[in-house]
N, C-alpha and C positions, 0 to 999 in steps of 0.2 A: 604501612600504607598499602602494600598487596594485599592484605586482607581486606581492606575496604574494599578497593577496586574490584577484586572479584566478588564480593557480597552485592555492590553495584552492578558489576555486569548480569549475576546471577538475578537480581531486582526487575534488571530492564528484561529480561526473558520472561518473568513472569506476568510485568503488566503488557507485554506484548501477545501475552498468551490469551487475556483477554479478550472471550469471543463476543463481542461489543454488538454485531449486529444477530447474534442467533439470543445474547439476552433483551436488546429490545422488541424484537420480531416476536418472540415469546410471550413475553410480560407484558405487552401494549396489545398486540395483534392476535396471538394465540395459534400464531404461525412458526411452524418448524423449517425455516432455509433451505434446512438439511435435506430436504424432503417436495420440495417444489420447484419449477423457474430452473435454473442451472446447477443448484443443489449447492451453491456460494452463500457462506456467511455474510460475504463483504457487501459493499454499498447497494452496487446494481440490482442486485437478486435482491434482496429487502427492498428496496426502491419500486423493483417489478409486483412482488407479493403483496407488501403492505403501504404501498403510497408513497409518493417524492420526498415528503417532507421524512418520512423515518429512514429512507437512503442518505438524505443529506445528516441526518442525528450522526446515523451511521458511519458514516464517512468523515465527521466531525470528532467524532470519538476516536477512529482507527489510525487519524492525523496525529491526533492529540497524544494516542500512546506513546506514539515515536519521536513529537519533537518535546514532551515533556524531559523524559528521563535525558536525552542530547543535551539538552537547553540544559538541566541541572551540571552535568557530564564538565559541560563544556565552562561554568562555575565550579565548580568542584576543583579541577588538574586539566587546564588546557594544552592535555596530550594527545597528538594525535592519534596516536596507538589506542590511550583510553578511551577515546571520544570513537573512532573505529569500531572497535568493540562492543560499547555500547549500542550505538547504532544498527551492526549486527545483530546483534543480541533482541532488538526489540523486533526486530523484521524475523528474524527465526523464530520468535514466539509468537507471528501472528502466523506463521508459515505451519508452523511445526507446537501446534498449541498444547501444553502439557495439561491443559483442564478438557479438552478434547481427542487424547487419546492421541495427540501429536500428529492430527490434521488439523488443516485452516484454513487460512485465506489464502488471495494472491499477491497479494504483500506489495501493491500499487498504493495505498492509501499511507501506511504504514510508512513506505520509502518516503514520498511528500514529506511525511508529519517529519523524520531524522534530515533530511535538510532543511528543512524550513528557520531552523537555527544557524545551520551551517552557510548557508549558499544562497540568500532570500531569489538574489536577482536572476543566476543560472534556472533556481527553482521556476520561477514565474515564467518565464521565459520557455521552458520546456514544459508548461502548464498551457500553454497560450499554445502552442502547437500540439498538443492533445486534446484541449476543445476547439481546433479549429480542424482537426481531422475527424472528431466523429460527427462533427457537424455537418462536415463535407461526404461521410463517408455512411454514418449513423449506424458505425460497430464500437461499442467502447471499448473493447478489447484490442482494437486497432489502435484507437488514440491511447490508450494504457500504453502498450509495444513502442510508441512511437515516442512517447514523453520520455520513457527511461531510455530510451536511445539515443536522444539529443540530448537528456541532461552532461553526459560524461564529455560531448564534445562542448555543450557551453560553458561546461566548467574550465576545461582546457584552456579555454581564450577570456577568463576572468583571470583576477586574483586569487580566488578559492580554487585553483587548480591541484591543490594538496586532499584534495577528494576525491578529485578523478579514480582513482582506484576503486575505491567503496563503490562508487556509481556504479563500475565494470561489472563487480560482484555483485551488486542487485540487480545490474540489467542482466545480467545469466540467471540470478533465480526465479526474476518477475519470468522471464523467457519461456524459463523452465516450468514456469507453474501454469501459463497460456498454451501450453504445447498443445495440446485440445484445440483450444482456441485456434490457434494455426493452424491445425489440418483444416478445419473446419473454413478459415478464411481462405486458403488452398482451394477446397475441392468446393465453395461457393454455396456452401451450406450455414455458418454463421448466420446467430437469430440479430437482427438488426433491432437499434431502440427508437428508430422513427417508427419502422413498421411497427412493433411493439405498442406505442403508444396510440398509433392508429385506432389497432385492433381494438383498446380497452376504449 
């Protein structure tokens, strides 16, 4: 049974590796991510380049990585270890993409997609206070910070509190991978997506 599980874990790395919005942005739009906007594969940046509607493709797909192979995970051996794992596994592969050279995204969409099997309610919950801060505030990157930072405490005060951990660990890498992003809300220079859609 250890060999599956790692053949699993090593599966969920790869469809996490999956760089979902730099192949639509590509193949529809004829736009490289990599290369315009904030230089992000992930939703916003496609969203900014090539239209709402292929941010949301995008974001629909980066979900989808990570509460697939969970969702299976969690039918498969409902171990928490294994299920751990997994859910790791697919957020490092959006983070650290082995089809890109082991860059990627910010691993906000991808974290969504690995609880959305696990934790509906905490999810939603720490979803509804990320669109109600960049609504209030119109930095996504703020409401990104903000969501993985209340998820670990709503998990706490559910029944799914056997996550909280995980949470901790992606709220340090989502953190980690906005450090940018922080200075930048810091020193009052982050590019706003009101303003943004103003302009266009």
């Amino acid at each position: 049974m250890i060999f599956f599980e790692i053949f699993w874990v090593a599966l969920s790395y790869v469809a996490g590796s999956i760089p979902f919005g730099l192949v639509l942005a590509k193949h529809f739009c004829g736009v490289d991510p990599r290369e315009g906007g904030s230089k992000s594969i992930g939703a916003t940046n496609v969203s900014r380049l090539c239209g709402f509607h292929w941010g949301v493709m995008t974001l629909i797909c980066d979900v989808l990585k990570g509460a697939v192979p969970v969702w299976v995970a969690m039918l498969l051996e409902f171990s928490p270890l294994f299920v751990t794992l997994t859910a790791l596994a697919c957020v490092a592969g959006h983070v650290f993409s082995c089809f890109l050279g082991f860059k990627g995204g910010k691993a906000v969409a991808t974290t969504i997609g690995v609880f959305l099997p696990l934790a509906f309610g905490p999810l939603i919950g720490a979803c509804a206070i990320c669109l109600l801060v960049i609504w209030r505030s119109g930095f996504v990157s703020l409401g990104s910070l903000c969501l993985v930072a209340a998820l670990p405490v709503l998990l706490m005060m559910s029944e799914a509190a056997i996550w909280a951990p995980l949470a901790l660990i992606l709220m340090a890498l989502v953190a980690w991978r906005h450090r940018e992003n922080i200075s930048r809300l810091l020193a009052g220079t982050e590019k706003s997506w009101q303003k943004s859609k103003h302009k266009e």
